[in-house]
N, C-alpha and C positions, 0 to 999 in steps of 0.2 A: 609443874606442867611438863610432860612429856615431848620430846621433839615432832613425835606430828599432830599432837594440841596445837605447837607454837605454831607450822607451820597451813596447818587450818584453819587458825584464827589468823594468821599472815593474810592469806590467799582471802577469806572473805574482808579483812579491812582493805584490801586494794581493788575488791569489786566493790564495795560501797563507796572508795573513793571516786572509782570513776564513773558509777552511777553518780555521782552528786557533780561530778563536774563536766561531764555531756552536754547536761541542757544546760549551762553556765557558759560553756564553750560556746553553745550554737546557738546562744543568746548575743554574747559578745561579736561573734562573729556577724549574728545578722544587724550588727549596731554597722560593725565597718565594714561587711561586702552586703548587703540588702539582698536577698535573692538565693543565696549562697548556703542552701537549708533544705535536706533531704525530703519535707514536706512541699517545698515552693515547687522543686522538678519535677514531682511526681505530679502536679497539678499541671504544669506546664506537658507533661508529657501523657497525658489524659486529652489534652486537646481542648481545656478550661479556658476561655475566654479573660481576660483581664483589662488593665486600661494600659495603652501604650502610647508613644507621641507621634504613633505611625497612622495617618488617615490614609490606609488603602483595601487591598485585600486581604494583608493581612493583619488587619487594624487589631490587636487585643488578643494575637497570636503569637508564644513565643515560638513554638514548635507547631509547626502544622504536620499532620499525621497525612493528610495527602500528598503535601511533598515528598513524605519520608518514602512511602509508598512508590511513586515515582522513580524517588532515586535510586531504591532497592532494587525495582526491576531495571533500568539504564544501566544499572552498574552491576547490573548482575549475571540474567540468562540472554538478555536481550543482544545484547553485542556480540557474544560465543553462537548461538544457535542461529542468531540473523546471519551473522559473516558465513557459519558453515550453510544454510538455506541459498545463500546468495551466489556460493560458488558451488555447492551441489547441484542445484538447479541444470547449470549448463553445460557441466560439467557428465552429467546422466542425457543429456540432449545429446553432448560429441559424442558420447561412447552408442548410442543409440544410433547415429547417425553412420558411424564408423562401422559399425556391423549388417546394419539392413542397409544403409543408401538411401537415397531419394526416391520420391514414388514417382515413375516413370509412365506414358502410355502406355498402354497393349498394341494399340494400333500405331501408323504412321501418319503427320500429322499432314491435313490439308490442304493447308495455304490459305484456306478460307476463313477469314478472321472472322468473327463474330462479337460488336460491345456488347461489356458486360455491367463498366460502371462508369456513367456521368461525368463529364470534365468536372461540376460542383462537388458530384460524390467524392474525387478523389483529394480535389480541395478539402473538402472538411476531416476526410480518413487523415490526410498526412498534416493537418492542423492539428488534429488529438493527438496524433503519434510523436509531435514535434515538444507538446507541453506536453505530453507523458515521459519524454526522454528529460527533458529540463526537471521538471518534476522531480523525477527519479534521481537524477544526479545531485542535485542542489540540497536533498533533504535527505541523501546518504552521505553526500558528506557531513554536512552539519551532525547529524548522530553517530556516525561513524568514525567522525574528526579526530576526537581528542583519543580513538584509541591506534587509530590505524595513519590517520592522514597525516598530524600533527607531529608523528615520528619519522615520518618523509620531509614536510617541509619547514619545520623546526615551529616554534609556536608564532613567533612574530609574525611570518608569512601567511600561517594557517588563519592565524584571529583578521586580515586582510580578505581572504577568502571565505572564511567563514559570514563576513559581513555583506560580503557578493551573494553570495552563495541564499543569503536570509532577503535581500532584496530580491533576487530573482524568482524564488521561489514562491514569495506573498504575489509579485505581481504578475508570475505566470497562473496563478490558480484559477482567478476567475477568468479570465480567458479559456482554459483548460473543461471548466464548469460549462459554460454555453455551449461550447464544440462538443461537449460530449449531451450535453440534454438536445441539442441539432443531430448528433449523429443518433440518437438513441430513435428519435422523431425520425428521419430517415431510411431507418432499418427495421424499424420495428415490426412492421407487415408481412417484410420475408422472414422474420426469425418467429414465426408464429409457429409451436409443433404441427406436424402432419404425423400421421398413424406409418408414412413410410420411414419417417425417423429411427422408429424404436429399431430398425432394422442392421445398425448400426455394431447392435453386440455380437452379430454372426459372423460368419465369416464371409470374405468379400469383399468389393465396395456396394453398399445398396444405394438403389438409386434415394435421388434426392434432389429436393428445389432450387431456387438462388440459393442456397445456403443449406448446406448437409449440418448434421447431427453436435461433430465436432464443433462449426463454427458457432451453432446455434447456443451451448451450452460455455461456449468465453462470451460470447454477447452476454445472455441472462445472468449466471454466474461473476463472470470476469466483469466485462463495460458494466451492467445496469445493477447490480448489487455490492461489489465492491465497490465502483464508482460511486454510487450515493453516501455509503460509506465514509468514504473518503472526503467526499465533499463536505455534508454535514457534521460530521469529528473536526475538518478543517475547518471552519465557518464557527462552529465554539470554541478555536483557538484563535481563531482571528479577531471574532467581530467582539466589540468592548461590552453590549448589552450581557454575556456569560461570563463577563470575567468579574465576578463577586462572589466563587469559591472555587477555592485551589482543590477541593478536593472534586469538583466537577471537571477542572484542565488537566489534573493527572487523567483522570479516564477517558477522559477524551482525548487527551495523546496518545497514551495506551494503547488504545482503537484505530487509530490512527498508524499510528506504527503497524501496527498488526496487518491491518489493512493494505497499507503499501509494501510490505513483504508478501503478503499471498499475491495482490496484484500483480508485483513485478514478474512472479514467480511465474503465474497463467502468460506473461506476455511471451515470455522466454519460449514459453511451447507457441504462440499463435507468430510470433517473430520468424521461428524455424518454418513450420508450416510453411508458411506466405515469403521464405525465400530458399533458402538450402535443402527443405522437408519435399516440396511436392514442384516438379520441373512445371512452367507456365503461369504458375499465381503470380510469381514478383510482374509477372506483365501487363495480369489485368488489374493490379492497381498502379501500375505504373505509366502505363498507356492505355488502360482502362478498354483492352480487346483481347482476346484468348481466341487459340484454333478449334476449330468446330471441333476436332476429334477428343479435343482438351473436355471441350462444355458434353458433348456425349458421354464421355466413360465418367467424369468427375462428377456432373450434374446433371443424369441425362434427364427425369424430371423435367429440368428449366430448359434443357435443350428440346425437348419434344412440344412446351409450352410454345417455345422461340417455332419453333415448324408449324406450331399449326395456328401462329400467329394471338395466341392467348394473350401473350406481353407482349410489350414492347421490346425494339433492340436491343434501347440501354438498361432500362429497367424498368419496372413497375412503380417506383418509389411513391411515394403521398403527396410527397410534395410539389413533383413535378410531373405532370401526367406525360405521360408517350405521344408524340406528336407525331409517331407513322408506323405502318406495321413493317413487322421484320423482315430486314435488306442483308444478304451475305456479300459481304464484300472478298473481292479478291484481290491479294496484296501484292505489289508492285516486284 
């Protein structure tokens, strides 16, 4: 026999050795590890149901393919592009702000104050704004903890906070939820489009009613689309009647997540607006009055309503009707 007879017939006696002792191997093996057998994983990682001594959600799951999903995005683009979203955001606000400034009057202002929003309305405005900021913070730390927070203040302190952080946040929700289905019910009439609206893409300011173009499109968009969003994704993460598949709580986190990134994102622009963006807003929610010359050039629409006694002082709202025609007050 020649030397590469021998070692051809070598080489095929050591592949039929260890074809014959393979499945001897993963025989014996599944005697003393059970489980432990490249067909068992591959079923388990199909997302194959089996029997387990776990009665819950994931009762006869070894691998759930919804959590994995999950964890892929958490751990993936979601932390990188949320952190850079979160600091872009305000960060394109200063530089915007830094270049043009605030929006100022044309004219000089009156003296003649003019309400504009309800002592209730502004109760219930700084009731959303107040669980919108607890919101906001409680449920970026918690997602954001273990990459960013947890390296500030070590993990002991963090998993303490983090447990704050999950209580505050379940119990500011629905409170959050009513104030915002109240504020939605309260505004909704003025944020109706008018044909002067579209007037917006020109140039200028066009006129416009209680409420211009800008605010109308964070109401619809911002408050009443992502908020129900948010509510209902939040409400399938909360309430126990959806929690019978993980592959339903990923997406609804998911959504959820997503959700409160764009929202924070839209508040950041109505945030500026309504203090640093346009000189006079922080006052009509703040003292709920603006100067005539403020409600002319910004609203003049609702200002010529306000003159010819159409509305009311403080408002039109639905739910509180106007109990006298409009009085200019002169301030002190």
């Amino acid at each position: 026999m020649t030397a590469s007879a021998r070692w051809l017939f070598l080489l095929l006696a050591l592949f039929c050795a260890s074809a014959w002792a393979e499945p001897n191997a993963e025989a014996a093996r599944e005697q003393s590890q059970p489980g432990n057998n490249q067909p068992f994983w591959l079923d388990a990682q199909a997302g194959r149901v089996g029997i387990t001594n776990a009665q819950n959600i994931d009762a006869g799951v070894l691998i759930n393919t919804g959590g994995e999903l999950w964890r892929r995005l958490h751990e993936g683009p979601f932390p990188f592009w949320g952190a850079i979203w979160l600091a872009g955001v305000p960060a394109a606000i200063l530089a915007f702000w830094l270049v043009f400034g605030p929006i100022r009057l044309h004219g000089a202002e009156s003296g003649r104050m003019v309400r504009r929003f309800a002592a209730w309305e502004r109760a219930l405005h700084w009731t959303v704004a107040i669980c919108f900021i607890l919101l906001a913070l409680t449920g970026f730390t918690l997602f954001f903890g273990k990459y960013y927070v947890e390296a500030l203040l070590t993990y002991p302190v963090y998993s303490w906070v983090a447990k704050v952080a999950v209580s505050l946040h379940n119990f500011t929700a629905p409170v959050f939820t009513v104030a915002m289905v109240s504020l939605f019910l309260a505004f909704v009439k003025r944020n109706l489009w008018r044909a002067y609206d579209g007037g917006f893409l020109g140039g200028g300011e066009p006129p416009s009613g209680f409420f211009n173009a800008g605010e109308k499109i964070w109401f619809w968009f911002g408050v009443t689309a992502l908020g129900l969003i948010m509510v209902c994704s939040g409400a399938v993460l909360l309430l126990p009647v959806y929690n019978q598949t993980r592959d339903v709580l990923a997406v609804a986190d998911i959504v959820h997540l997503t959700g409160a990134l764009l929202f924070v994102g839209m508040a950041f622009g109505h945030i500026y607006i309504g203090t640093l963006g346009m000189r006079g807003a922080y006052r009509a929610m703040r003292e709920g009055v603006v100067d005539e010359t403020w409600a002319k050039e910004h609203h003049s629409s609702w200002y010529q309503d306000l003159k010819a006694g159409r509305v009311g002082e403080a408002s039109d709202a639905p739910l509180i009707p106007s109990a006298r025609p409009v009085v200019w007050r002169q301030t002190d």
